[in-house]
N, C-alpha and C positions, 0 to 999 in steps of 0.2 A: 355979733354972731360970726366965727368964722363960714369966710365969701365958700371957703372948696364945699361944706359942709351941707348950705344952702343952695348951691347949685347942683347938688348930688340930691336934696329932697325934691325939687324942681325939676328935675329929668327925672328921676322916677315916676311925680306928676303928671309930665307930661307924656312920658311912653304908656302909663296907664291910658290916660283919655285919647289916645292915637287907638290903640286896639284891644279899648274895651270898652264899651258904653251902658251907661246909665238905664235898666228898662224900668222895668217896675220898680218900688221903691225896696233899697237895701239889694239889689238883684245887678250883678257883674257880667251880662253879658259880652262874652270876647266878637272880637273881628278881624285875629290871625292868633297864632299860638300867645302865649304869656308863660313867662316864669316870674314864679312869688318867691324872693329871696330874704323881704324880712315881713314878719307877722303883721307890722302897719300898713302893709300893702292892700290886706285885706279886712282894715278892723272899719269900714264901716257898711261892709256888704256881710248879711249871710245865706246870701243864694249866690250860687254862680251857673252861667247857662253858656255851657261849650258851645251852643250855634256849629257845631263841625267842627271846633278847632281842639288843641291842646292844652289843657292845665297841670303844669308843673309847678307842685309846689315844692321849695328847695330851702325851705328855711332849717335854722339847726335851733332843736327845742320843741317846744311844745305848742302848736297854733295858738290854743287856750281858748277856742272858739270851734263849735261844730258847725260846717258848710255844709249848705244841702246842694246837690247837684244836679242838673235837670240838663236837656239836650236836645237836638231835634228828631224828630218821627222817624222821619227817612235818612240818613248820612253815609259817610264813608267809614267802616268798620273799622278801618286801620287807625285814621289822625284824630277819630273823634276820642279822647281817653282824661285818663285823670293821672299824673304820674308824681310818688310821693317821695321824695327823699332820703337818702340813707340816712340824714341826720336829724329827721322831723318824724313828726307823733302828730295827728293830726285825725281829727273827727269828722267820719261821713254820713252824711244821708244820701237818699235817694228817692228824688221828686220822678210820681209818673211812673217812672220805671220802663219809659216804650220807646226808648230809644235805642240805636247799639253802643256799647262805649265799653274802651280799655281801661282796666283798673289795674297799675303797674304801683310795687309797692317794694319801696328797695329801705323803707325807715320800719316807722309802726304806724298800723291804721286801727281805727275804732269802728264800728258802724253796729245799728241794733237791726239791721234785714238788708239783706239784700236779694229784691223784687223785680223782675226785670221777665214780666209773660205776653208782651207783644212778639208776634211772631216777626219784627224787623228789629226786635231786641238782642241780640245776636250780641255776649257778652265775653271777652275777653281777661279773664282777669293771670297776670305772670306774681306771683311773690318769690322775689329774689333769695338768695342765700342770706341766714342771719334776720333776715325780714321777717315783720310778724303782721299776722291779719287775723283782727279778733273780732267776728261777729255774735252779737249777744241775741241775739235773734235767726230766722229761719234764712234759708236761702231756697228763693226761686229764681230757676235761670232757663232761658229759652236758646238751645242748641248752641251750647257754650265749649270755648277753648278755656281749661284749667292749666295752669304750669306751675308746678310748686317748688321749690329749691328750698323754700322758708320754711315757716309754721303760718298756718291756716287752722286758729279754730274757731269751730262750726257751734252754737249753744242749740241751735233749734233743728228744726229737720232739713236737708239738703234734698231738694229733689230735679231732675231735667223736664217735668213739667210736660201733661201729654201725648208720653210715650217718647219723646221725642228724644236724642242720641245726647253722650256727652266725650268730649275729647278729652281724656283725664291726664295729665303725665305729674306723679310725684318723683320727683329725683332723690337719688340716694343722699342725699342732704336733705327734703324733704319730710314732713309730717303733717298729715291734715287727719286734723281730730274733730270727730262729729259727734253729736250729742244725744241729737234725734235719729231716727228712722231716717234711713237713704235710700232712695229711688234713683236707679239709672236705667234711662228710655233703650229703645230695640237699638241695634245699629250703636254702641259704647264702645269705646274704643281708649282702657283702662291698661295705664303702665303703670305697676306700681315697684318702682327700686327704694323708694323709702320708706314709709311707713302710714299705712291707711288704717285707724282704730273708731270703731263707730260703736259707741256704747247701746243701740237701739238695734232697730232688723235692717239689715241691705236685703233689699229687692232688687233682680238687675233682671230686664226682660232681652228675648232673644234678639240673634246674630248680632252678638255681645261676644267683647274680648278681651280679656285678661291675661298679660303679659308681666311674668315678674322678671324676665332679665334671664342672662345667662349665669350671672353670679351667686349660688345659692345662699351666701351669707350676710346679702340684702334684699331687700321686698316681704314685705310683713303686713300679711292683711288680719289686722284682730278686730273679732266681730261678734255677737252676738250667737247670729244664725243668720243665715242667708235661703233667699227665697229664688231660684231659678226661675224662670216663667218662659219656661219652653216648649209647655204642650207635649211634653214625652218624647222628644224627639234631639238624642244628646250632640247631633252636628248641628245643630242651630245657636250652640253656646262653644266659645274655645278658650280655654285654659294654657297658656303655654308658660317655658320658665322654669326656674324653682325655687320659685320663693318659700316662704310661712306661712301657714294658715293656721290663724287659733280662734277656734269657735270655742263658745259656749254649750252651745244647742245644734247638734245635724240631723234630730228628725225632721227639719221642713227644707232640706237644700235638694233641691230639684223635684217638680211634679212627679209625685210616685215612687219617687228613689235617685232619680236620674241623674247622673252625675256626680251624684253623691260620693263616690270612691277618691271622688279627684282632691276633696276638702276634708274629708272626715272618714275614710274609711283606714281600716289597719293596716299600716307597713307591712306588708310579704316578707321583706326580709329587715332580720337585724345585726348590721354588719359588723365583726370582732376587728376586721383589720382591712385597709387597701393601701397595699404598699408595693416600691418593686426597684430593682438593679440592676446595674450594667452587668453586661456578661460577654466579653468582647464587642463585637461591634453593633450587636443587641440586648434590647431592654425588654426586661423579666417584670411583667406584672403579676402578683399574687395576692389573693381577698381570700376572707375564710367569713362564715357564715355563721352565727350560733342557732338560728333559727329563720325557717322560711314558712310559707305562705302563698300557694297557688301563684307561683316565682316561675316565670316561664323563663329569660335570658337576661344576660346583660351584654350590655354592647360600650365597648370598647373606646374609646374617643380619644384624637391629640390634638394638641394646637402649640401654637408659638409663642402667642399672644395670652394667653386667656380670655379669647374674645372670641376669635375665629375658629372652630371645631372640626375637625375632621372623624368622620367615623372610620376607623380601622378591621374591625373585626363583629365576632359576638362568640359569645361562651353560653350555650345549655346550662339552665339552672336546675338544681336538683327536684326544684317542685313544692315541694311539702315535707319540711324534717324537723324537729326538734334535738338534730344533735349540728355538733360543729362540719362544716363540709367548707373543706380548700378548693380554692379553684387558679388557675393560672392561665396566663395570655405570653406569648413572646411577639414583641415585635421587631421584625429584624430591618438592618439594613437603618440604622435608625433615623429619623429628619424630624422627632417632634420632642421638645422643651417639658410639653407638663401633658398631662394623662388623665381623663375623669373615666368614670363609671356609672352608665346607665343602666338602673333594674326595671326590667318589667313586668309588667305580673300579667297573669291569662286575659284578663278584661281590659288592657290597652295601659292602666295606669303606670305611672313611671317613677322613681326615687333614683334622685342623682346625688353618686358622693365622689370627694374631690375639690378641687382637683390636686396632684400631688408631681413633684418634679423628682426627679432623680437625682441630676447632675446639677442644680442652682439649687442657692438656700443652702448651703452645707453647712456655712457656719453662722448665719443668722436666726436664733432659737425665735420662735413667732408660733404663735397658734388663733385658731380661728374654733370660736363655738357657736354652731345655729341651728334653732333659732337661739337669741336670747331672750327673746319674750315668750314664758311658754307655760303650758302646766306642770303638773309633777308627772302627770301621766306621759306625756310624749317624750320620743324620741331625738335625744340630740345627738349631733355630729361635730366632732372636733379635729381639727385639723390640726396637725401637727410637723414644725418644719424645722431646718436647723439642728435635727437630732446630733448627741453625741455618741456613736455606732457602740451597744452591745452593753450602755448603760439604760438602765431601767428608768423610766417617764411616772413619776409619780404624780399624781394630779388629784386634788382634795378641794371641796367645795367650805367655805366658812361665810357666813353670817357674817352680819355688822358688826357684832362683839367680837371678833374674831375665833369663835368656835369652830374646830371643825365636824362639820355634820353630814360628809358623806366623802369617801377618797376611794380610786381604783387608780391601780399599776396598770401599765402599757409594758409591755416586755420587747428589748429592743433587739435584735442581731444583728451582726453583721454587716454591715454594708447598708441597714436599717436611717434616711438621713432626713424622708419625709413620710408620716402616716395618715392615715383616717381611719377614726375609729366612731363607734356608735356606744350612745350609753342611756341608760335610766335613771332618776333621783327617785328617793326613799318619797312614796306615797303622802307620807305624814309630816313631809316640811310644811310650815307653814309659810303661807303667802310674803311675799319682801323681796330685796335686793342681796342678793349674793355674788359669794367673788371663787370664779375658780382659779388656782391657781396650777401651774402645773412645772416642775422643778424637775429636770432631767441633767445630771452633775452638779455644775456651776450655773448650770442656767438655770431660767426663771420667766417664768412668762403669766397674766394677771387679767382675766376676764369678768364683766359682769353679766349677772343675770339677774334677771326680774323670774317671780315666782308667782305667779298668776292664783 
């Protein structure tokens, strides 16, 4: 037997029996961190009990074996965890469930529940970017941090269990798909920049709050119906953002009605255009309107970044019309890069469209449609950047066969080099994956939608 071979099984033996020992039979209790870099490490335990510490497993492949994981009552929230490899697939349980512990998951994990209703169960789970976490079963968790970058799906009902708060953040690389009914406790604290789809009811009880981001062409909460539980009283819930919301069902989203405008009620306005140019040493904002809706103002915004906002102005909105109504803004003396528009209607609700540059993107043709996941009924917004000034933006929706089954012109002028525009698809597509396309000269630009 090569000696290098056998001295490498040997010290792996022996850093095993150093800081992990033997409890009950088949059972790997640790006694400092461990990392599992080949599968024999652990073929002939299938419990392991963190005692406090770290389990890294870091093998590439497949365990080929489900571990059950168990812990202590009382520990430290941070060191006690399980962390799985980019390059491993590996099967979990969970014994007891009443412990605290990190479930970091940067390969693939399995598990069929995950249980965890001691109130010193305090549960952690991060799934990195490209990382997948597939529970085939429900999820109970006791006043837990969420952090998704990956995919997370959910087969059974996800709930925070007793009322009790949940720290959600999906990042825009992010998707956590639920299967059952979702419950999130008073005091939630829900960012959603990727995408949260719950095929059953979300329930979320008050001084709850719901954050999609500044960027309106991520954060996409698709759901059923949603069930407020705020007792009538719509500052005990906060919606900020502007992301997507696509409901099924919005007669049960807020006791009595409450809130309800914020998820499911009609756009005030549907906007034909937001555009604008330089005009010496100030910038000319201009939107026109095909149709409004109890539309009290919009308010004017710039930033440098696309992150950081400054409010500028606000423009009187016309109210209530069914015909076309222009409106314009100048900002003089000019210090800001890109420009949005916020509408808001008499009842506080808000629709932001945007944002759009002037002077950048002139000659990089790019467009942006959102939501992409939607009905036929709703409203989308497309952005449009890179224009070539005073040629026409043709943009036509095709099917998988490549038919085309729905197209509207953008008419461009002058000095015309970024737009947003608003539009509708034909009631009677059916449900699927579509591509818009949108062709203004030489250029070309190539989006998908999903058709709900």
């Amino acid at each position: 037997m090569n000696i290098k071979l056998l001295l490498s099984k040997l010290l792996c033996i022996v850093t095993l029996l150093l800081i992990a020992t033997p409890g009950v039979a088949n059972t790997l209790t640790l006694t400092a961190d461990l990392t599992i870099t080949d599968v024999s490490e652990l073929s002939t335990y299938s419990k392991v009990d963190l005692n406090g510490f770290h389990l890294n497993i870091d093998i590439v492949g497949d365990l080929g074996k489900k571990i059950e994981i168990t812990g202590l009552t009382a520990s430290d929230t941070v060191n006690q965890k399980v962390t799985i490899g980019a390059d491993a697939e590996v099967e979990l349980g969970f014994v007891d469930g009443n412990y605290p512990l990190g479930i970091h998951v940067y390969g693939e994990v399995l598990t069929s529940s995950i249980k965890f209703k001691d109130v010193n169960s305090h549960v952690n789970i991060y799934v990195a970017k490209d990382a997948i976490l597939n529970n085939t079963g429900i999820t109970e968790i006791f006043l837990p941090n969420v952090v998704i970058a990956g995919t997370f799906n959910n087969d059974g009902n996800f709930t925070t269990l007793a009322g009790n708060s949940i720290d959600l953040e999906i990042q825009d690389t992010g998707t956590l798909y639920i299967k059952g009914t979702t419950y999130f406790g008073q005091n939630s604290d829900i960012t959603i920049l990727g995408t949260l789809k719950i095929d059953e009811q979300l329930r979320i009880h008050k001084f709850s709050k719901i954050d999609f981001g500044s960027d309106c062409a991520q954060g996409i909460l698709d759901v059923i119906d949603v069930i407020l539980d705020v007792h009538n009283d719509p500052d005990v819930f906060e919606v900020l953002g502007c992301g997507t919301v696509n409901l099924g069902d919005c007669s049960e989203v807020g006791t009595s009605g409450v809130n309800a405008g914020r998820f499911c009620g009609d756009l005030p306005v549907e906007l034909v255009y937001f555009k604008g140019y330089k005009d010496n040493a100030n910038h000319v904002l201009i939107w026109e309107t095909a149709t409004e809706h109890n539309a009290s103002h919009f308010e004017i915004q710039g930033s440098n970044n696309r992150t950081d906002w400054s409010t500028l102005g606000a423009v009187e909105a016309y109210g209530n019309s069914q015909v076309s109504i222009e409106y314009e803004y100048i900002q003089k003396s000019v210090t800001y890069t890109y420009y949005r528009l916020i509408q808001y209607d008499f009842d506080g609700q808000f629709e932001v469209f945007g944002s759009i540059s002037i002077e950048k993107d002139v000659n990089n043709f790019n467009t942006r449609v959102y939501p992409n996941i939607a009905y036929t009924h709703d409203q989308f917004k497309l952005e449009v950047s890179g224009i070539n000034s005073e040629i026409v933006v043709h943009v036509g929706l095709f099917d998988q066969k490549g038919n085309l089954v729905w197209k509207k012109n953008i008419n461009v002028e002058a000095g015309d080099h970024n737009i947003v525009s608003t539009f509708r698809l034909d009631k009677s597509l059916i449900a699927g994956t579509y591509f818009l396309v949108s062709n203004n000269g030489t250029k070309k630009d190539m989006k998908r939608i999903v058709i709900k």
